[in-house]
Structure formats: structure tokens, C-alpha cells
C-alpha positions as CSV (number, residue, x, y, z in Angstrom):
1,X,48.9,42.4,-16.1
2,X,49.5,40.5,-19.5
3,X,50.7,37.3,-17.3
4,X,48.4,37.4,-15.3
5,X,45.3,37.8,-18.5
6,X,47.8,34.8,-20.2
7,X,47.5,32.2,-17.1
8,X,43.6,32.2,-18.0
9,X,44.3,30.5,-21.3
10,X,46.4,27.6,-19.1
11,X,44.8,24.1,-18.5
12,X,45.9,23.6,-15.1
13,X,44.0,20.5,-13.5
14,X,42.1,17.9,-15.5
15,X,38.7,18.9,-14.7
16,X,39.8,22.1,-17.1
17,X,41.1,19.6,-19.8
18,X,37.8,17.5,-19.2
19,X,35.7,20.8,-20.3
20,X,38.0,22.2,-23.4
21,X,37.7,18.3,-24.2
22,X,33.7,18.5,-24.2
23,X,33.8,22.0,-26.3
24,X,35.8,20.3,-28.6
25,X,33.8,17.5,-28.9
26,X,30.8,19.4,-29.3
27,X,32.4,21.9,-32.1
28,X,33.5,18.2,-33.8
29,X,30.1,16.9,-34.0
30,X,28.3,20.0,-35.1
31,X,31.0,20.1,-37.9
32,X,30.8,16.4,-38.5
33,X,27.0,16.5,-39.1
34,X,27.6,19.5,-41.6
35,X,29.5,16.9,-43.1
36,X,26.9,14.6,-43.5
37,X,24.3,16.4,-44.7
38,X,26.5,18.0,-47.2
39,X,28.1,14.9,-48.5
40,X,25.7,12.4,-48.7
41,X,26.8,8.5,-48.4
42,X,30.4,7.0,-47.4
43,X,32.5,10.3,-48.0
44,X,30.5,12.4,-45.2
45,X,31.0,9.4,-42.8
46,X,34.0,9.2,-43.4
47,X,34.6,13.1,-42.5
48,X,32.3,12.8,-39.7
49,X,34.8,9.9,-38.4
50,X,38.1,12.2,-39.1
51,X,36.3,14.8,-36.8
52,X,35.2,12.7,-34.0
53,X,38.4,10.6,-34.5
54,X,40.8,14.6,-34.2
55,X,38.5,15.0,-30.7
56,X,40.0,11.5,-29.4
57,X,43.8,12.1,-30.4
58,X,43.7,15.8,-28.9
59,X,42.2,15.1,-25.6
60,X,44.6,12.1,-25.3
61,X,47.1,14.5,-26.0
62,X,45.9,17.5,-23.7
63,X,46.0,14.4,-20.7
64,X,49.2,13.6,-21.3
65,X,50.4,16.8,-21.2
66,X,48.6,17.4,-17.9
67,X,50.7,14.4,-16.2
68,X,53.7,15.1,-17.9
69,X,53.5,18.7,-16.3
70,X,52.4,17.8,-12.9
71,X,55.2,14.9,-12.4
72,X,57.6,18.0,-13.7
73,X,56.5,20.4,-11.2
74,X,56.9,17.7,-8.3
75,X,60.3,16.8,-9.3
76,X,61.1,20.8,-9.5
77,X,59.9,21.1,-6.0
78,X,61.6,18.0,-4.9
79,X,64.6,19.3,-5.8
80,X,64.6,22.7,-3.9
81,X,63.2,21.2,-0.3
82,X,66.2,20.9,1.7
83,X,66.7,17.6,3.7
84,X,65.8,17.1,6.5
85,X,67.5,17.6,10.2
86,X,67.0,13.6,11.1
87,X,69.2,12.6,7.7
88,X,71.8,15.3,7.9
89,X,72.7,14.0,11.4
90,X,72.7,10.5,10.1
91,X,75.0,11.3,7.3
């Protein structure tokens, strides 16, 4: 029952990555424009551009890792398919 409650906290396809992406985004800019109005001038820019900048480098990230997951599974499954009846007799 715990595995199964974990898998919900799994990105599994990109449309899943595209929305944690967007609620991170969203969290970054609410955060950024504290930043703003809290310190006034160059220094809450340049926080506001550390937290939009953070959004850009995870979601790059969490894409990557997506790919790099689904080209592991295939090679997993290409591994245990047997070969076929055509190439064994050619062999």
C-alpha cells in the first residue's frame, strides 16, 4: 500500500513535468515579487532573477531526467524480448 501511495509522487510523462514546472513557476514568481517589494531597486531584481532563473535550471533538469528514464526503460525492455523465430533460423 505504501508503493503504491509513493508512485503518486513519480513524474511519469512530460505532461506531469510540464505541470510541477508551472507550480513551480508560479511559487517562483509569487516569491520573486516579495522580493521586490521588499527590497526596493537592483537587489530585489536581482533576487527576483535568481528565482525565475532556479524555475528554468529545474525544469531543464526534471526534462532531462524524463528522457533519460524513458530511453532506460526501452533499453531494459529491449533486452528481455527474445528474438525472433525469422533470425534464429537465419543464424
Amino acid at each position: 500500500m505504501l508503493r503504491k501511495f509513493g508512485r503518486l509522487f513519480v513524474i511519469k510523462s512530460n505532461w506531469e513535468a510540464y505541470m510541477v514546472i508551472y507550480a513551480l513557476a508560479l511559487g517562483a514568481i509569487e516569491r520573486g515579487s516579495v522580493y521586490l517589494t521588499r527590497f526596493p531597486g537592483f537587489g530585489g531584481k536581482l533576487l527576483f532573477l535568481a528565482c525565475t532563473g532556479a524555475v528554468f535550471m529545474a525544469g531543464g533538469k526534471i526534462l532531462d531526467c524524463i528522457k533519460y528514464e524513458k530511453a532506460e526503460m526501452l533499453a531494459k525492455a529491449a533486452m528481455v524480448q527474445p528474438e525472433p523465430e525469422a533470425e534464429r533460423q537465419a543464424a
